[in-house]
Wavefront OBJ file of the C-alpha trace (Angstrom):
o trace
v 90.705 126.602 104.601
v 93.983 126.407 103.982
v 93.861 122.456 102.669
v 90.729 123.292 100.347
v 93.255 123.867 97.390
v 94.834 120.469 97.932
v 91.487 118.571 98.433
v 90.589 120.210 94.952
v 93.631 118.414 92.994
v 93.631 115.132 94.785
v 91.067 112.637 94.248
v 88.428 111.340 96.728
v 90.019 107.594 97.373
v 93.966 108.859 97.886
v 92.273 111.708 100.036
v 90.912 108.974 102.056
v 93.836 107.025 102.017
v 96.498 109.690 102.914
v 93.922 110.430 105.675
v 93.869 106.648 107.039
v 97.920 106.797 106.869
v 97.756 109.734 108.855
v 95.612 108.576 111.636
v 97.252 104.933 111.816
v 100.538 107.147 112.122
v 99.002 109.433 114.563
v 97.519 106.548 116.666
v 101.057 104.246 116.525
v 102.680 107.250 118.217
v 100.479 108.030 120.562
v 100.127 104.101 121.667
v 104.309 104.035 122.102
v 103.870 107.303 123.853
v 101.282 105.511 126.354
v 102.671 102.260 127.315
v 106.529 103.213 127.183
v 108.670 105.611 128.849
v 109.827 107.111 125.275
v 110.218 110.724 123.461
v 107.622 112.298 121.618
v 110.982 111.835 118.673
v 111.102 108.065 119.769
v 107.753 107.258 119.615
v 107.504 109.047 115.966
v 110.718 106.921 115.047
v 109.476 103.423 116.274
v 105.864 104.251 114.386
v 107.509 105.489 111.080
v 110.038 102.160 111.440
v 107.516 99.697 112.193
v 104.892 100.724 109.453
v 107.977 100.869 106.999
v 108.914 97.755 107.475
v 112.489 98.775 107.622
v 113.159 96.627 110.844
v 115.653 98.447 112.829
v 115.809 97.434 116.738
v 113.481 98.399 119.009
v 114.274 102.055 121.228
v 113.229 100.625 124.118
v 112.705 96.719 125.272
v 108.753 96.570 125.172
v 106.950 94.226 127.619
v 103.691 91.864 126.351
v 101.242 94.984 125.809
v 103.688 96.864 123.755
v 104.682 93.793 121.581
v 100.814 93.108 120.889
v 100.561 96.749 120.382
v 102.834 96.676 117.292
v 101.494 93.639 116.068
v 98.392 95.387 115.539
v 100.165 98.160 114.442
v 102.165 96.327 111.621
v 99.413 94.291 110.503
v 96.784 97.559 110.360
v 99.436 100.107 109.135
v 101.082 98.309 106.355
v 98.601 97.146 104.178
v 97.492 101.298 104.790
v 101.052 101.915 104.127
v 100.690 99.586 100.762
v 97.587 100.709 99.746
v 98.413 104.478 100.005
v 101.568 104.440 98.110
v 100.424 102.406 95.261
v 97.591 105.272 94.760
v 99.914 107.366 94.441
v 101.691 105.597 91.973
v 98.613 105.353 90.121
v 97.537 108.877 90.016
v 100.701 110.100 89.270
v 101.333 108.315 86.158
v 97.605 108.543 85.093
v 98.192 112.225 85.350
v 95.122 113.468 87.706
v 97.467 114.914 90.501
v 99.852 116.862 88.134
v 96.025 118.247 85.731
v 94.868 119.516 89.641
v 97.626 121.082 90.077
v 97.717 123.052 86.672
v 94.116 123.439 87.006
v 94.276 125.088 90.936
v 97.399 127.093 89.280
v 95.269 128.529 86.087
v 92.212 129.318 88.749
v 94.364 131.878 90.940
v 95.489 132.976 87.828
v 91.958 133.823 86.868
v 91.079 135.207 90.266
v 93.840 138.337 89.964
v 92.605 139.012 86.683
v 90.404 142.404 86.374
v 89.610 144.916 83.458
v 89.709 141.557 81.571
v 88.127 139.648 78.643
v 85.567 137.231 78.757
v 85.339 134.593 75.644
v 82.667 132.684 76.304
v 83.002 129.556 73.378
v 85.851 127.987 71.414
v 84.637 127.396 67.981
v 85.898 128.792 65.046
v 85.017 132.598 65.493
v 86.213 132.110 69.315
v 89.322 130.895 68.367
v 90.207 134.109 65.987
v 89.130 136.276 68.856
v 91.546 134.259 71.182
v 94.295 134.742 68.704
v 93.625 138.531 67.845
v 93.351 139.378 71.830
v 96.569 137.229 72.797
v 98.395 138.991 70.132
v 96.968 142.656 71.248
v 98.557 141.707 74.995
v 95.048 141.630 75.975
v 94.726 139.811 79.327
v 91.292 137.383 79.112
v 89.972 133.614 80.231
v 87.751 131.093 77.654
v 84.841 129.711 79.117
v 83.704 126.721 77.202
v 81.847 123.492 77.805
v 82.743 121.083 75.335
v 85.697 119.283 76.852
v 86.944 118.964 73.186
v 87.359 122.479 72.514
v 88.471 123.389 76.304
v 91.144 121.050 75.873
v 92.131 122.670 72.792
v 92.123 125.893 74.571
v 94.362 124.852 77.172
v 96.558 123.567 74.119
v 97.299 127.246 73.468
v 97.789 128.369 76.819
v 94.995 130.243 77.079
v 93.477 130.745 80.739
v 90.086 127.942 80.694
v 87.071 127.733 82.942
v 85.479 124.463 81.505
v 81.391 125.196 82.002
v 78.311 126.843 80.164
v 78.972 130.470 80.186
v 75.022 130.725 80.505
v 75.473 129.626 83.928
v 76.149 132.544 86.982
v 78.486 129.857 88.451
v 81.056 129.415 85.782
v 80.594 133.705 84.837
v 81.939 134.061 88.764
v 84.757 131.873 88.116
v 85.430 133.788 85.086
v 85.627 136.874 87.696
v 83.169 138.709 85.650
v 82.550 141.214 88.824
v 85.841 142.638 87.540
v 85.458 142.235 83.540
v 86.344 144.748 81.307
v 84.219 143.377 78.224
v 82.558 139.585 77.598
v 82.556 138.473 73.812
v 79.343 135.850 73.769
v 80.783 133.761 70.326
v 78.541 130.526 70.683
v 77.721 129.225 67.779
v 74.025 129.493 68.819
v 71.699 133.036 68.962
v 69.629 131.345 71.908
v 72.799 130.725 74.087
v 74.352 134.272 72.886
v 71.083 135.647 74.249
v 70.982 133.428 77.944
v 75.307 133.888 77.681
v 74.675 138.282 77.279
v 71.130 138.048 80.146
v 73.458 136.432 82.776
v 76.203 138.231 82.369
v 74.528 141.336 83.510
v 72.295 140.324 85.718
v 75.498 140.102 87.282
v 77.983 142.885 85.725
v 75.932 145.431 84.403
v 78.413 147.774 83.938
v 80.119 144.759 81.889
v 80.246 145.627 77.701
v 78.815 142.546 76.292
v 79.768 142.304 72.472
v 77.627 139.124 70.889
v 77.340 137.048 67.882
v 73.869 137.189 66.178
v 74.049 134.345 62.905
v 70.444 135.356 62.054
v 69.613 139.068 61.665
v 65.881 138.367 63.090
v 67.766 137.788 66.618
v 69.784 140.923 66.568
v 66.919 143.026 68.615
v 66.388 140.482 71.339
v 69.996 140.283 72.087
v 70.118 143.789 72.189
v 66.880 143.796 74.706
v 68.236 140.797 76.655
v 71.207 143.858 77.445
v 74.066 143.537 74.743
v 75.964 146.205 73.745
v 77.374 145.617 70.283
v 75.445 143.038 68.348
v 78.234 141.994 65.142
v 76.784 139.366 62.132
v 79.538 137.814 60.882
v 77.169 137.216 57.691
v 76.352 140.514 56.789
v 79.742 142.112 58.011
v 81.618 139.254 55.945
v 79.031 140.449 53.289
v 79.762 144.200 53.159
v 83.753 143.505 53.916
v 83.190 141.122 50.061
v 81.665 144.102 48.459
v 84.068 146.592 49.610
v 86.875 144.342 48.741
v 85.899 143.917 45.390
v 84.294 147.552 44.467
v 87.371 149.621 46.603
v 90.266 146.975 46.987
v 92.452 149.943 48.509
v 89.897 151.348 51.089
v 89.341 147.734 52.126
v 93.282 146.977 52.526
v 93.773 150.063 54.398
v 90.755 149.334 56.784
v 92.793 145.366 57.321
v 95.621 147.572 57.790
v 94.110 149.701 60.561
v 91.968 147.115 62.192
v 95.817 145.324 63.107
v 95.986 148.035 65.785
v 99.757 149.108 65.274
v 101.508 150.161 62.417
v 104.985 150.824 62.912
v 104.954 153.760 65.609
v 101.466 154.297 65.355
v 99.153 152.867 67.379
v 95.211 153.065 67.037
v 93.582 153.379 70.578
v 90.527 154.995 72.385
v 89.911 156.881 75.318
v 86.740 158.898 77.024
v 86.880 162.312 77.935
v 86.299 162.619 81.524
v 86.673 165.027 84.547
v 90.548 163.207 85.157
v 91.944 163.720 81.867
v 90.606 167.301 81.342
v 89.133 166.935 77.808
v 85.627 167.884 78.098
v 85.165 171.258 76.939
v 88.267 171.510 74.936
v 88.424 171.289 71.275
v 90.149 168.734 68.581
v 92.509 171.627 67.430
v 93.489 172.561 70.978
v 93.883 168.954 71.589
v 95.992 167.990 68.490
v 97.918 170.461 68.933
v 99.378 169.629 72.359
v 100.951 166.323 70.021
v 103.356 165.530 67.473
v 101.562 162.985 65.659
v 98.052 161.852 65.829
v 95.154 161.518 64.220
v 91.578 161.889 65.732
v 89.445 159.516 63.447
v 86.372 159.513 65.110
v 84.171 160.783 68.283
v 81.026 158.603 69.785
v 79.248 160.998 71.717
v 77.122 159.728 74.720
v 73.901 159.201 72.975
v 75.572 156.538 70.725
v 76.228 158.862 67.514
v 79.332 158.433 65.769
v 81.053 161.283 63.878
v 83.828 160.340 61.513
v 86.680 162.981 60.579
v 85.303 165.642 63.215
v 85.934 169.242 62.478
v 88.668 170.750 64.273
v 86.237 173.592 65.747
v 84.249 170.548 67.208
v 84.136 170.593 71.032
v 84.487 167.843 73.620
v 82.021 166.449 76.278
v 81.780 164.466 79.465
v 81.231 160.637 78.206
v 82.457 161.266 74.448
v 84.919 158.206 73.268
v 87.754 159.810 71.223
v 89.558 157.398 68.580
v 92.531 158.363 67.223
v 95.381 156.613 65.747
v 99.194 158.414 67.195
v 101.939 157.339 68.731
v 102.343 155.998 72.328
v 103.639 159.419 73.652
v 101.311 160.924 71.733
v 98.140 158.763 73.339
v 99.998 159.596 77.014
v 99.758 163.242 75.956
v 96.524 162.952 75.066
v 94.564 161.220 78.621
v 96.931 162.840 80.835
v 95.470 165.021 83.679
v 94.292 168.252 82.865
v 97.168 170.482 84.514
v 99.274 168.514 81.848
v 97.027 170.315 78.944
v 96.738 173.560 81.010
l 1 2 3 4 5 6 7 8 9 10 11 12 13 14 15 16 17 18 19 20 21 22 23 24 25 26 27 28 29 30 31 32 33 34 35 36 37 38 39 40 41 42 43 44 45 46 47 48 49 50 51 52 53 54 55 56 57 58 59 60 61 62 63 64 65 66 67 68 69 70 71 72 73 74 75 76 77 78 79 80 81 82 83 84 85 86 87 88 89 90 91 92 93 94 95 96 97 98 99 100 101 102 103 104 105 106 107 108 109 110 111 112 113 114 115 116 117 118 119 120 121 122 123 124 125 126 127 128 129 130 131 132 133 134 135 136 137 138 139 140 141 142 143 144 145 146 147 148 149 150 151 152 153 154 155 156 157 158 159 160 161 162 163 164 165 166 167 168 169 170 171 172 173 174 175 176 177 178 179 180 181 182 183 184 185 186 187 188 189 190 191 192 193 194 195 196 197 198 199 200 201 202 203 204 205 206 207 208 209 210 211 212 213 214 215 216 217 218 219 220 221 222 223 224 225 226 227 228 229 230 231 232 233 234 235 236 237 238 239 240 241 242 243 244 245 246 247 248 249 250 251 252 253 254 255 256 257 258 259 260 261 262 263 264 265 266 267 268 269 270 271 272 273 274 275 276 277 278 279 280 281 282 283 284 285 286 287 288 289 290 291 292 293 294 295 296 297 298 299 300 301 302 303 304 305 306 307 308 309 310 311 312 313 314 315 316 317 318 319 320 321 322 323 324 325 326 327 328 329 330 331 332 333 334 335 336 337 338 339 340
């Protein structure tokens, strides 16, 4: 188990190789060991000096068998000896040894991730998303199967599992188990739809957010289980008109969308059990802060109220957004003795 990493990086033939070297090694000092009166150290030394070639004097006088015996020895073990080392060669300039390595490195990466983000594609709109979650500190991998694009992935350091993210196999490497949120950004509805089906047949407590291009597809990739179905046509669309009708409203929602703004930071939280806020109300919850801002409440059954009134109470499984600063937002989800 504990060689499965290193049979990973190294290719079949210099796995093969290595192992011939070891057993011709292996068998030279176990021969010395058997027809001589030498160490376990001496018969290591005579093996290692023979198949090297090196030609120091012998560290004990052998008799007929043992001189046949390294005859064989020299003529088996250094054309292994050869053969090995000029794989070696060969892989490492090509490259493949020092790519397994990085690859086998960017895997256990992977595998401590949790509460992460899943990208599954590289295209343009992936690539944006990439960008806007590196720069939010946002810890996620890229799944994506064009070598091309992986490759270009990799190019920005981002964390790569090189596969269709339609397949279970490649969602597992991804550690989807522990996934926070998967972003299906193919450029095709179909494979949105197979990428958002898989995913929680596997997570269902995953939040799948996916790309629709064509609005007749947004309802089946909300029935094959996605969570937030976006357009990029008709959000582009709407972001055009707003741009052009209210050039202020639309700067200030760029503005806001950035996440921070100086010592303000726009975040979101539920009210649960642990951070006391069900029951209480937005002006006994502002209150407790110096700061903040409480833009918006989506209550369990999916309805969103925008500038809620301050008499407006909390429940169980409401998402709170507000925009405040960080000691503010600590304030805010800390237990409830801290609001008592």
């Amino acid at each position: 188990m504990q060689l499965n990493w290193l049979a990973e990086v190294m290719p079949r033939r210099l796995q093969l190789a290595l192992g011939v070297f070891l057993a011709v090694t292996l068998s030279g000092t176990a021969g010395y060991l058997l027809l001589t009166d030498m160490s376990y150290v001496d018969a290591v030394y005579q093996t290692v000096t023979t198949l090297s070639t090196v030609g120091f004097r012998e560290v004990t006088p052998f008799d007929t068998k043992t001189k046949i015996f390294t005859i064989v020895l020299i003529l088996v073990g250094v054309g292994t000896v050869l053969y090995t080392l000029t794989l070696l060669i060969e892989q490492t300039l090509s490259g493949d040894i020092r790519s397994g390595f990085y690859l086998r490195r960017m895997h256990m990466q992977i595998e401590r991730l949790e509460n992460h983000y899943i990208l599954c594609g590289f295209g343009r709109v992936g690539q944006e998303i990439a960008r806007e979650l590196r720069e939010r500190g946002a810890p996620f991998v890229v799944i994506e199967q064009t070598p091309e694009q992986a490759e270009r992935a990799r190019a920005f350091g981002y964390l790569v599992i090189e596969g269709d993210a339609s397949d279970e196999r490649a969602l597992n490497r991804a550690n989807i188990a522990r996934a926070r949120c998967l972003l299906a950004a193919s450029d095709s509805d179909a494979g949105n739809t197979y990428i958002t089906l898989t995913a929680k047949s596997v997570n269902r407590s995953c939040y799948v957010v996916a790309r629709v291009a064509y609005p007749q597809n947004e309802e089946k990739l909300r029935l094959a289980g996605a969570d937030r179905v976006l357009s990029l046509y008709s959000m582009g669309g709407r972001r055009m008109v707003l741009a052009a009708l209210q050039p202020l409203a639309a700067e200030f929602m760029d503005t806001l969308a950035r996440g921070r703004h100086g010592e303000l930071v726009l975040a979101e939280f539920e009210a649960t059990g642990l951070n006391g806020l069900p029951g209480q109300s937005i002006a006994s919850l502002l209150g407790a802060t110096r700061n903040a801002s409480l833009l918006g409440i989506r209550r369990r059954d999916g309805e969103l109220t925008i500038g809620p009134q301050p008499e407006t109470v909390l429940a169980e499984g409401d998402i709170i957004i507000v925009l405040a600063e960080e000691g503010d937002i600590a304030a805010l989800t800390a237990p409830a003795t801290r609001h008592g």
